[in-house]
Structure formats: C-alpha cells, structure tokens
C-alpha positions as a Markdown table, in Angstrom:
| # | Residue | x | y | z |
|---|---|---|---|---|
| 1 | Unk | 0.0 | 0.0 | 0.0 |
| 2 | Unk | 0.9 | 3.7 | -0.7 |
| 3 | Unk | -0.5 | 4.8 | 2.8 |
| 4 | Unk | 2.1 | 3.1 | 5.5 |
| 5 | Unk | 0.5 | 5.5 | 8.1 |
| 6 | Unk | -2.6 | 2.7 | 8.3 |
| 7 | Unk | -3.5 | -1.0 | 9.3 |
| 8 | Unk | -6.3 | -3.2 | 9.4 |
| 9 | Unk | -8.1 | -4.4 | 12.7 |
| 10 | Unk | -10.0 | -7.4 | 12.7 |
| 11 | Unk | -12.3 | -7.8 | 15.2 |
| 12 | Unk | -12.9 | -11.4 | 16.6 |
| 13 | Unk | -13.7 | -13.8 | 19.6 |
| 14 | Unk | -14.2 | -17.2 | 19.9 |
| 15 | Unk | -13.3 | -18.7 | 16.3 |
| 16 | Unk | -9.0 | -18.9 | 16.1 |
| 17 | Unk | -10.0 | -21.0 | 13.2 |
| 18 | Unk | -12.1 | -19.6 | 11.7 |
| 19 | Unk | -11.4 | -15.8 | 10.6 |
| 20 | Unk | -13.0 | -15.7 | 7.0 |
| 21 | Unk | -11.9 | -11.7 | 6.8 |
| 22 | Unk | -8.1 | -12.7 | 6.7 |
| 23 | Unk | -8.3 | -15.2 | 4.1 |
| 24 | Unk | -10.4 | -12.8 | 2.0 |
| 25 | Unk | -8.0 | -10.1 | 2.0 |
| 26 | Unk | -4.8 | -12.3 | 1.5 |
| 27 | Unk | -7.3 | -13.5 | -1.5 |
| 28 | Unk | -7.9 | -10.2 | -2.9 |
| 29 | Unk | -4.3 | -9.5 | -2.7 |
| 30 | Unk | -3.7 | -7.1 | 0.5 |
| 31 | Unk | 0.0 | -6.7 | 1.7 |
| 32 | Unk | -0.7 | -4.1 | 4.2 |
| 33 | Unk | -0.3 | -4.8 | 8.0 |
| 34 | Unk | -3.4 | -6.7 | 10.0 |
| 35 | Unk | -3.7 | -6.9 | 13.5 |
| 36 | Unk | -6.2 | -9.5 | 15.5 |
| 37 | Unk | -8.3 | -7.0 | 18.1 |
| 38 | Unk | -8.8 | -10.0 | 20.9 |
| 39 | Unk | -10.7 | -9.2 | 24.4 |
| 40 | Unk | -8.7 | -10.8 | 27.5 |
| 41 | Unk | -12.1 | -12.4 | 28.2 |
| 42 | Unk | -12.1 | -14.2 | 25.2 |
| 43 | Unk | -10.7 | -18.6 | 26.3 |
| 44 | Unk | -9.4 | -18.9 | 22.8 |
| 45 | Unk | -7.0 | -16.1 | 23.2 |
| 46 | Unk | -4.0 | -18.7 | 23.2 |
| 47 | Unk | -5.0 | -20.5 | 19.7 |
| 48 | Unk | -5.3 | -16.9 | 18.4 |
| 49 | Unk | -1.2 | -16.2 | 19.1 |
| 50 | Unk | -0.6 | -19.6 | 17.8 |
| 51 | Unk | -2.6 | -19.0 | 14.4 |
| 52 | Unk | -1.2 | -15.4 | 13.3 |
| 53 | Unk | 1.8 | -14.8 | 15.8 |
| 54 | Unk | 2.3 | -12.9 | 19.1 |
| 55 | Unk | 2.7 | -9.6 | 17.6 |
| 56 | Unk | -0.2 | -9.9 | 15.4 |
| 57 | Unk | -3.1 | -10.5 | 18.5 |
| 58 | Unk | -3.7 | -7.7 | 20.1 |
| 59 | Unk | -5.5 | -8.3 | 24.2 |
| 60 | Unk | -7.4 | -5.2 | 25.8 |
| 61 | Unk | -8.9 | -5.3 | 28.8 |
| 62 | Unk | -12.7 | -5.8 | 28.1 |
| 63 | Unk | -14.1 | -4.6 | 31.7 |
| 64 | Unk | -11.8 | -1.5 | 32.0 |
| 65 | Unk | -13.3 | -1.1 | 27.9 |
| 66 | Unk | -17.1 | -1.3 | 29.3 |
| 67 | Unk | -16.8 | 0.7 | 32.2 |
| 68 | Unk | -15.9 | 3.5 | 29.8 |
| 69 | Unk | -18.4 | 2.5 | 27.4 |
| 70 | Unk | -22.4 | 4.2 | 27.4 |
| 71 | Unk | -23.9 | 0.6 | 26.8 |
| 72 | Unk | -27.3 | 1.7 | 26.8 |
| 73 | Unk | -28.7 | -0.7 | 29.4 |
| 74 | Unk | -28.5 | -1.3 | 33.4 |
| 75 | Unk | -27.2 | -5.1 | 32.8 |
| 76 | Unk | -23.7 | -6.8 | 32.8 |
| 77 | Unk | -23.5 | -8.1 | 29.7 |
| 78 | Unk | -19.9 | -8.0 | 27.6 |
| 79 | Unk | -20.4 | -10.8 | 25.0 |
| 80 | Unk | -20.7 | -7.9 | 22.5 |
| 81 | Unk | -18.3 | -5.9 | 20.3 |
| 82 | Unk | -19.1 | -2.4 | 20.8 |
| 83 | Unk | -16.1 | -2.7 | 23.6 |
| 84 | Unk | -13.4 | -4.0 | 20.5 |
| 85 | Unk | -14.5 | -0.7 | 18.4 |
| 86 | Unk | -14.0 | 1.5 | 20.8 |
| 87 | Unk | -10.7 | -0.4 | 21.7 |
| 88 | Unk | -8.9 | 0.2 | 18.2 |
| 89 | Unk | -8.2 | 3.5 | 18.7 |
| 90 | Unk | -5.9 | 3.4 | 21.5 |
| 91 | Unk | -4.9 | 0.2 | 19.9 |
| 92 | Unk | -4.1 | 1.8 | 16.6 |
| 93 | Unk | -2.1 | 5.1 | 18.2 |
| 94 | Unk | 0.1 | 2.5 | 20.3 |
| 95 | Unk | 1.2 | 0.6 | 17.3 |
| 96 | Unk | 2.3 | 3.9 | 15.6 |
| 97 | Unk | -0.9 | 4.6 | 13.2 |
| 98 | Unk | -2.7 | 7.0 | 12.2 |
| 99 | Unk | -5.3 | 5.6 | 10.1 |
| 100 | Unk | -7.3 | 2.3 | 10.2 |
| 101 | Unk | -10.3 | 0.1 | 9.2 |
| 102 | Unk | -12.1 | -2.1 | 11.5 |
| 103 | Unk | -13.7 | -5.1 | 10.1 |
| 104 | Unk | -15.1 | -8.1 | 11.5 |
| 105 | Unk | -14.3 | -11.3 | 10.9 |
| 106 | Unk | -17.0 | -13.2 | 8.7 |
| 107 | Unk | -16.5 | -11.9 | 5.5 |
| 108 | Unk | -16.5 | -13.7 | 2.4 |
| 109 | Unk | -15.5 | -11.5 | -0.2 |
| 110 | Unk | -15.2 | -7.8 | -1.5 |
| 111 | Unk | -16.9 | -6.8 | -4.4 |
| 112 | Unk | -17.0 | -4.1 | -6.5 |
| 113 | Unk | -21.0 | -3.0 | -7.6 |
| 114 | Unk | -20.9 | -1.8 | -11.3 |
| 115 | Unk | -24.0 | -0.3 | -13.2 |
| 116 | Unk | -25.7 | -2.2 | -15.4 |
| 117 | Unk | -28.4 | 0.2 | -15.2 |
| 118 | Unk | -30.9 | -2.8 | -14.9 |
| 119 | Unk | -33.8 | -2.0 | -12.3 |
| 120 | Unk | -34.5 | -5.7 | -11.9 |
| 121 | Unk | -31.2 | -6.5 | -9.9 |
| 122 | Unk | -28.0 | -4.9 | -8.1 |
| 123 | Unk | -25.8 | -4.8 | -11.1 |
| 124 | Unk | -22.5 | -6.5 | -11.8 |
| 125 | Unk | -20.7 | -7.7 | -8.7 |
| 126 | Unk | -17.1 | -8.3 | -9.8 |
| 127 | Unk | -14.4 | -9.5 | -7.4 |
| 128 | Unk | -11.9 | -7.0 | -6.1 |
| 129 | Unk | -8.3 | -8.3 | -7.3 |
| 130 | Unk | -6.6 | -5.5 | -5.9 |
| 131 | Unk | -7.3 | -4.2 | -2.0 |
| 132 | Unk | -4.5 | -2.4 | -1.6 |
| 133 | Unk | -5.6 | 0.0 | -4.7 |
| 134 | Unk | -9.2 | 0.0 | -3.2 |
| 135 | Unk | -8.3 | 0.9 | 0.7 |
| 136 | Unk | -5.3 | 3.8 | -1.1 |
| 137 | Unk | -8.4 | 5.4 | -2.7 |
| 138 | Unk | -10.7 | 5.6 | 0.2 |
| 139 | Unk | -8.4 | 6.8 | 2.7 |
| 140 | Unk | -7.3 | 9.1 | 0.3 |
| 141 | Unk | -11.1 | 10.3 | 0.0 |
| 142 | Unk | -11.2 | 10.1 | 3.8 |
| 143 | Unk | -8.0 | 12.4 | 4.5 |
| 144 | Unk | -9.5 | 14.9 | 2.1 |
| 145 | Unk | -12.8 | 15.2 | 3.3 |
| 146 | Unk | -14.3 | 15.6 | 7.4 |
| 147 | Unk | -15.7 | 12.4 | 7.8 |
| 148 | Unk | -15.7 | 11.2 | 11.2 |
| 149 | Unk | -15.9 | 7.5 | 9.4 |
| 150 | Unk | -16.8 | 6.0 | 6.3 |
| 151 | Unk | -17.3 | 2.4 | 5.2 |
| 152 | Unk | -18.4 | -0.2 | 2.4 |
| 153 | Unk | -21.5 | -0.7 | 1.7 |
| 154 | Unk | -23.0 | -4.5 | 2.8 |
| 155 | Unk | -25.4 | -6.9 | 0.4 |
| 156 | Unk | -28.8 | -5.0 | 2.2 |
| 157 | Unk | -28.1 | -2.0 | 0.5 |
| 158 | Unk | -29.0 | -3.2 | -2.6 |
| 159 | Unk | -31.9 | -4.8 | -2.2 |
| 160 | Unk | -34.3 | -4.3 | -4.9 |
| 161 | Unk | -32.1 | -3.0 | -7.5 |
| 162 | Unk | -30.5 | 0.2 | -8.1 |
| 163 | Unk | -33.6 | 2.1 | -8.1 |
| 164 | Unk | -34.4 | 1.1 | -4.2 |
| 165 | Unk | -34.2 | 4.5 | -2.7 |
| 166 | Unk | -31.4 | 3.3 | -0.3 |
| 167 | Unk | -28.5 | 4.9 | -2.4 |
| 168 | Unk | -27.3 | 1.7 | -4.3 |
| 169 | Unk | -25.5 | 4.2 | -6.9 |
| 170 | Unk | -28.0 | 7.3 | -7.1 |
| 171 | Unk | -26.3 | 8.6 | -3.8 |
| 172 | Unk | -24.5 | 8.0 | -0.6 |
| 173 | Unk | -26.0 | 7.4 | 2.7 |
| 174 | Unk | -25.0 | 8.9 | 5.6 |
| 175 | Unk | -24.2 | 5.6 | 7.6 |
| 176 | Unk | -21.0 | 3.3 | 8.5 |
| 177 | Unk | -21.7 | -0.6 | 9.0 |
| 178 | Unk | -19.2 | -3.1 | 9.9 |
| 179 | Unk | -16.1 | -1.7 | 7.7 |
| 180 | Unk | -15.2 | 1.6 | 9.0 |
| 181 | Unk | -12.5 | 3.6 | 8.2 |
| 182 | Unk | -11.6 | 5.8 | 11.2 |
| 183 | Unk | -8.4 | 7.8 | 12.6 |
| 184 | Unk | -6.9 | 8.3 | 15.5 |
| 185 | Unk | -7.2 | 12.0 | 15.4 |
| 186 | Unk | -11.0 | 12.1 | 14.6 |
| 187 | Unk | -11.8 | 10.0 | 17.9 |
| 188 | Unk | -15.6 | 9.0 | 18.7 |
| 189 | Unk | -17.1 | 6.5 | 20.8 |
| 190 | Unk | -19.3 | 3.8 | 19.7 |
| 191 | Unk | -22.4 | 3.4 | 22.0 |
| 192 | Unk | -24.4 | 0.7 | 23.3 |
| 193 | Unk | -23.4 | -3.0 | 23.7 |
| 194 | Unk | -26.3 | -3.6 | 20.7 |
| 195 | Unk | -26.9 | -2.0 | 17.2 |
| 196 | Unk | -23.4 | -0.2 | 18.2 |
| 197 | Unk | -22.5 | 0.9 | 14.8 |
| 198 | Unk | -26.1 | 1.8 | 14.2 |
| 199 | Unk | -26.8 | 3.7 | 17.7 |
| 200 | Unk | -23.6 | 5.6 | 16.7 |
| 201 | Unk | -23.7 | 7.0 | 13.1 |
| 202 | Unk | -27.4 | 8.0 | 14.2 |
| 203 | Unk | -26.4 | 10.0 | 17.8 |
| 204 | Unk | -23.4 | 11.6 | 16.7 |
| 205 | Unk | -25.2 | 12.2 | 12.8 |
| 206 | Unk | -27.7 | 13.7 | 14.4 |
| 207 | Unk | -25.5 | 16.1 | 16.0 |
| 208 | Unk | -24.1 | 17.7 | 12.5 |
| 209 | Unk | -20.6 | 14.8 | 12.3 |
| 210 | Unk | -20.3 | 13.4 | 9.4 |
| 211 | Unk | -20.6 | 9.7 | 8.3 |
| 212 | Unk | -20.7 | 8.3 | 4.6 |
| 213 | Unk | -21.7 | 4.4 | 3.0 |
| 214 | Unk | -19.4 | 4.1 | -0.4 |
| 215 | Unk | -21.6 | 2.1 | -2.6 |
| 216 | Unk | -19.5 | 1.5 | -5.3 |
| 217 | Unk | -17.5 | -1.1 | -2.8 |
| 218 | Unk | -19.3 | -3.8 | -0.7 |
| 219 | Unk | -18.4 | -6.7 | 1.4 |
| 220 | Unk | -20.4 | -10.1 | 1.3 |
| 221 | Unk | -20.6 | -11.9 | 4.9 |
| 222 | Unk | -22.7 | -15.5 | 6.4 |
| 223 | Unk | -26.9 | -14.1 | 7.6 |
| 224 | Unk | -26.8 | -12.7 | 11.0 |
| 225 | Unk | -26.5 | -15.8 | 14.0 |
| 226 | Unk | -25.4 | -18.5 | 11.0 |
| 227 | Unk | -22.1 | -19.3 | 12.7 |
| 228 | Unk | -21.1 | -20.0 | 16.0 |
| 229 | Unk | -18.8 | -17.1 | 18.2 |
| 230 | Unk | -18.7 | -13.8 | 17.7 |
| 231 | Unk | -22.0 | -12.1 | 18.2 |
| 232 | Unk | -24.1 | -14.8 | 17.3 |
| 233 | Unk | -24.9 | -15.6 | 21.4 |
| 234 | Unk | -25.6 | -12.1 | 22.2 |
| 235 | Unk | -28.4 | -12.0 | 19.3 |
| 236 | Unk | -29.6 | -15.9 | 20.2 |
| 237 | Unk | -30.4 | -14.8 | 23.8 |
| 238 | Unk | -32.0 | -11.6 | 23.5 |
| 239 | Unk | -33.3 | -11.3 | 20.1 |
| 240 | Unk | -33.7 | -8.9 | 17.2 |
| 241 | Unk | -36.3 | -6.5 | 18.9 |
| 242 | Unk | -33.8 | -5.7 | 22.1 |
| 243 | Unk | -30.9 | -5.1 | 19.8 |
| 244 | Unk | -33.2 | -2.8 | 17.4 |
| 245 | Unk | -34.6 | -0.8 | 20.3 |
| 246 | Unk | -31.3 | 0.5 | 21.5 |
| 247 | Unk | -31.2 | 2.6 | 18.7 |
| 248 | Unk | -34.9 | 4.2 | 19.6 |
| 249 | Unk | -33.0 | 5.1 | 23.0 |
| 250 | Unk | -30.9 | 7.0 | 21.2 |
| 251 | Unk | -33.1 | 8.7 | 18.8 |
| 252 | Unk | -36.9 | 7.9 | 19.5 |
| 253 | Unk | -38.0 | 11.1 | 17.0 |
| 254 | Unk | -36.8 | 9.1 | 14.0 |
| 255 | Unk | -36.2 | 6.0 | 14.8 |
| 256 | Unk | -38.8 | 2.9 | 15.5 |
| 257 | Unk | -39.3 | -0.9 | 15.2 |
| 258 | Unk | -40.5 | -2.6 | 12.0 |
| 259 | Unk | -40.6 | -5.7 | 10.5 |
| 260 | Unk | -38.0 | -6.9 | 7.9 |
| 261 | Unk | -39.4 | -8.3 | 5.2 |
| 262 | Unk | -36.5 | -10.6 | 4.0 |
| 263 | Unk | -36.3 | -14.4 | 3.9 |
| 264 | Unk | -36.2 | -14.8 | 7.5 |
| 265 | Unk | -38.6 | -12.0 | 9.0 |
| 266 | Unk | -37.9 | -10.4 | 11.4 |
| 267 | Unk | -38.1 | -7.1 | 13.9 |
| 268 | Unk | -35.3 | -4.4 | 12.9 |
| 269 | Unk | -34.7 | -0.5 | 13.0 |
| 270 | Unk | -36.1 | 1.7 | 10.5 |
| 271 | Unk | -35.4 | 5.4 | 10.0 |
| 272 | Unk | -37.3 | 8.6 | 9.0 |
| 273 | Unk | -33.7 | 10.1 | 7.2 |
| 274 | Unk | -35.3 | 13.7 | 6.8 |
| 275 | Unk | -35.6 | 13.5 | 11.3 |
| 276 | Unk | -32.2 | 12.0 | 11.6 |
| 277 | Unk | -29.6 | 13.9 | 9.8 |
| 278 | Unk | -29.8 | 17.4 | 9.9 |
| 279 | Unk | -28.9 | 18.9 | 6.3 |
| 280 | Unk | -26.4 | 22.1 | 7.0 |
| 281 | Unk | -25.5 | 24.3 | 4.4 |
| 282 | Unk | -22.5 | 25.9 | 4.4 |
| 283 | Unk | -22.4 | 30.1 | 5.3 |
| 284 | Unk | -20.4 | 30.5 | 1.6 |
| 285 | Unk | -23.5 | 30.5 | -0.1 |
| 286 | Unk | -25.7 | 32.8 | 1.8 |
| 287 | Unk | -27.0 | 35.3 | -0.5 |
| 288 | Unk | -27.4 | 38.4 | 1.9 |
C-alpha cells in the first residue's frame, strides 16, 4: 500500500479457526499490515497467538473497555463488540498509526458494484483483485474530506435493485456498518453494547458529524446468527427487537421498530432520514 500511516483491525472472539476476513483479503491481494483486536475475556485467546503470531493478536482489557463505554442498558452483559470498536483507537495510536479500518471477521468476499443500469437486480458484482488500490483510494477520499468515518456498503443495500431508494449508486448514505474507516485524530465513541454501529452514526449524525456508506465497494458476509462465536450468542439470547430498540433510545424522533421483510422476517430499526440527519449548508452560499 501507498498509505504506510494505516492497518487493518479485525475484530474477533471465539473462532481462532475460523477468521474468514483474513483469508479474503490475503485473496484479494492485501500486503498491508493486520492486527487481531482480541478481548482478555475471550478462552481462545492462546490459539489466536498460535494462528497469526504474538505480535499480530492484540488483548485489551474488556471490563476497564465497558466501564468507559455508554452501553445503553443497566445489565452486565460484555459478550458484544461495541467494547473492541472503541478499543482500536488506542490500539491503533500504540502501534504507531494513524489511520485504520475495522472489520469483523466473517467476511467472504469484497466486491465491486458496477451499473448495469438494470432495475430488476443490483448490477455487476465483480471480485476485487486488488485491496491495496481500493483501501489507497478511500483513505485518500477520507483524509481529504471531514468524515468522522466512512465504510463499504453491505449486500442490504442493494436490495431491490439500483432504483431502491437506499443509495445503491444514485447517492451515498449517511451511515457506516461493519467496515469503518476511522483515525486516531477524529476520535468518537461507539455506544451501546447492541446495534453499536447503528446507535452511533445515528447520535453523533444527528448532532451535525459526518458519516458516509461508499456504494460503489461492498463486502459479502454469512446471515446474522449463521455461525457460531462472535456475536451470534448475544443475538440468540435476547433477540432482534432488544438489539433494534437501543437505537430508539438513542433517537426515539426518528427511529422505531419494524418488520423486515426478507427471507427470515424479522423485527429491525427503520429510519425517518429527513428527522435523523440534519442537512447544513454551508455560510459560503448565503445570499445576503
């Protein structure tokens, strides 16, 4: 990579065996630096050092993590990630960096979305060959702009075509899921121990900071609770509806419960955008 002043984080816990991210970027050709982000919590911590080295896994301290962390809730419950995401930061600055991009660690593949301006499907998903180019372009467009993150866009977003209204190519939304691109000098907290990425992006959106899907990238990763580890207990015991409703804590003018209407239906968030993200404009182009 051009950019030496950034690394990747993978999140993880529980499955030393079984980190789909890393094989996925060795496959699509990153040489750039990866680090393991592991909570001193997790019991496979050992199998993790034995896999991808000593210097590679990096332990924090998950309790010292939560009892900095707004978890939305009055429960002891740490089997989550919010705790790793808010970790990487100080994670990142130690190891000498500047820049970095959290993932987790189910993903399959990473795809670029092409136009094939058909209104019946997503368009051309073509396998990225290249990472290194891919993660050199969006940091560049990060440095230059004042994001506080941005991210790839996931499969969801392109659900019913490229006329869906979510953004698939006709715009950007004003979100960050799973993939975000962050630095160490634009610090923010992620909040609550469920729906953290969402819970976030809609707070500290809300409040005028910046945050930005790029659809033209995507990652592909397993359904929600198809693998064991990871966050697949936390969603098992307490459902769909709990983890949803920590985001109406957060922002109950825009935000509610619906059902999602996909294969396996369920209870999720859904927004009112227009009551969510206030739409500034700049003082330059005040007329008088």
């Amino acid at each position: 990579m051009i950019n030496k002043d950034f690394c990747v984080c993978i999140l993880t816990h529980g499955r030393p065996d079984k980190v789909l991210t890393y094989k996925t970027l060795l496959k699509c050709g990153y040489t750039g630096e990866v680090y393991f982000v592991v909570d001193n919590e997790d019991k496979t911590v050992d199998r993790y050092r034995e896999n991808f080295g000593d210097e590679r896994v990096i332990v924090f301290d998950k309790k010292a993590m939560a009892d900095s962390t707004d978890e939305c809730n009055n429960w002891d419950y740490r089997k989550v990630g919010v705790h790793a995401r808010n970790a990487c930061f100080d994670i990142a600055k130690k190891l000498g960096y500047t820049y970095f991009i959290q993932l987790d660690d189910d993903y399959t593949a990473f795809k670029f979305m092409i136009d094939t301006k058909s209104t019946e499907n997503c368009g051309d998903r073509k396998s990225i060959k290249n990472i290194d180019k891919v993660f050199d372009l969006l940091l560049s467009y990060y440095k230059d702009n004042n994001f506080l993150a941005i991210a790839m866009a996931q499969g969801g977003d392109f659900i019913g075509g490229i006329n869906n209204g979510v953004g698939s190519y006709r715009f950007s939304k004003r979100k960050c899921m799973n993939s975000w691109i962050c630095s160490t000098k634009r610090r923010f907290k992620f909040i609550g121990s469920f729906n953290d990425d969402v819970n976030t992006y809609t707070i500290l959106g809300s409040r005028g900071n910046l945050f930005l899907t790029i659809p033209l990238v995507s990652i592909d990763q397993p359904a929600t609770q198809s693998g064991k580890g990871g966050m697949t207990e936390a969603y098992k015991l307490t459902g769909t509806y709990i983890k949803s409703f920590h985001t109406i804590l957060m922002h109950p003018s825009s935000v509610k419960v619906a059902m999602m209407r996909t294969q396996n239906i369920r209870l999720h968030h859904s927004f009112d955008w227009k009551y969510t993200m206030p739409m500034i404009i700049s003082d330059v182009y005040k007329i008088f």
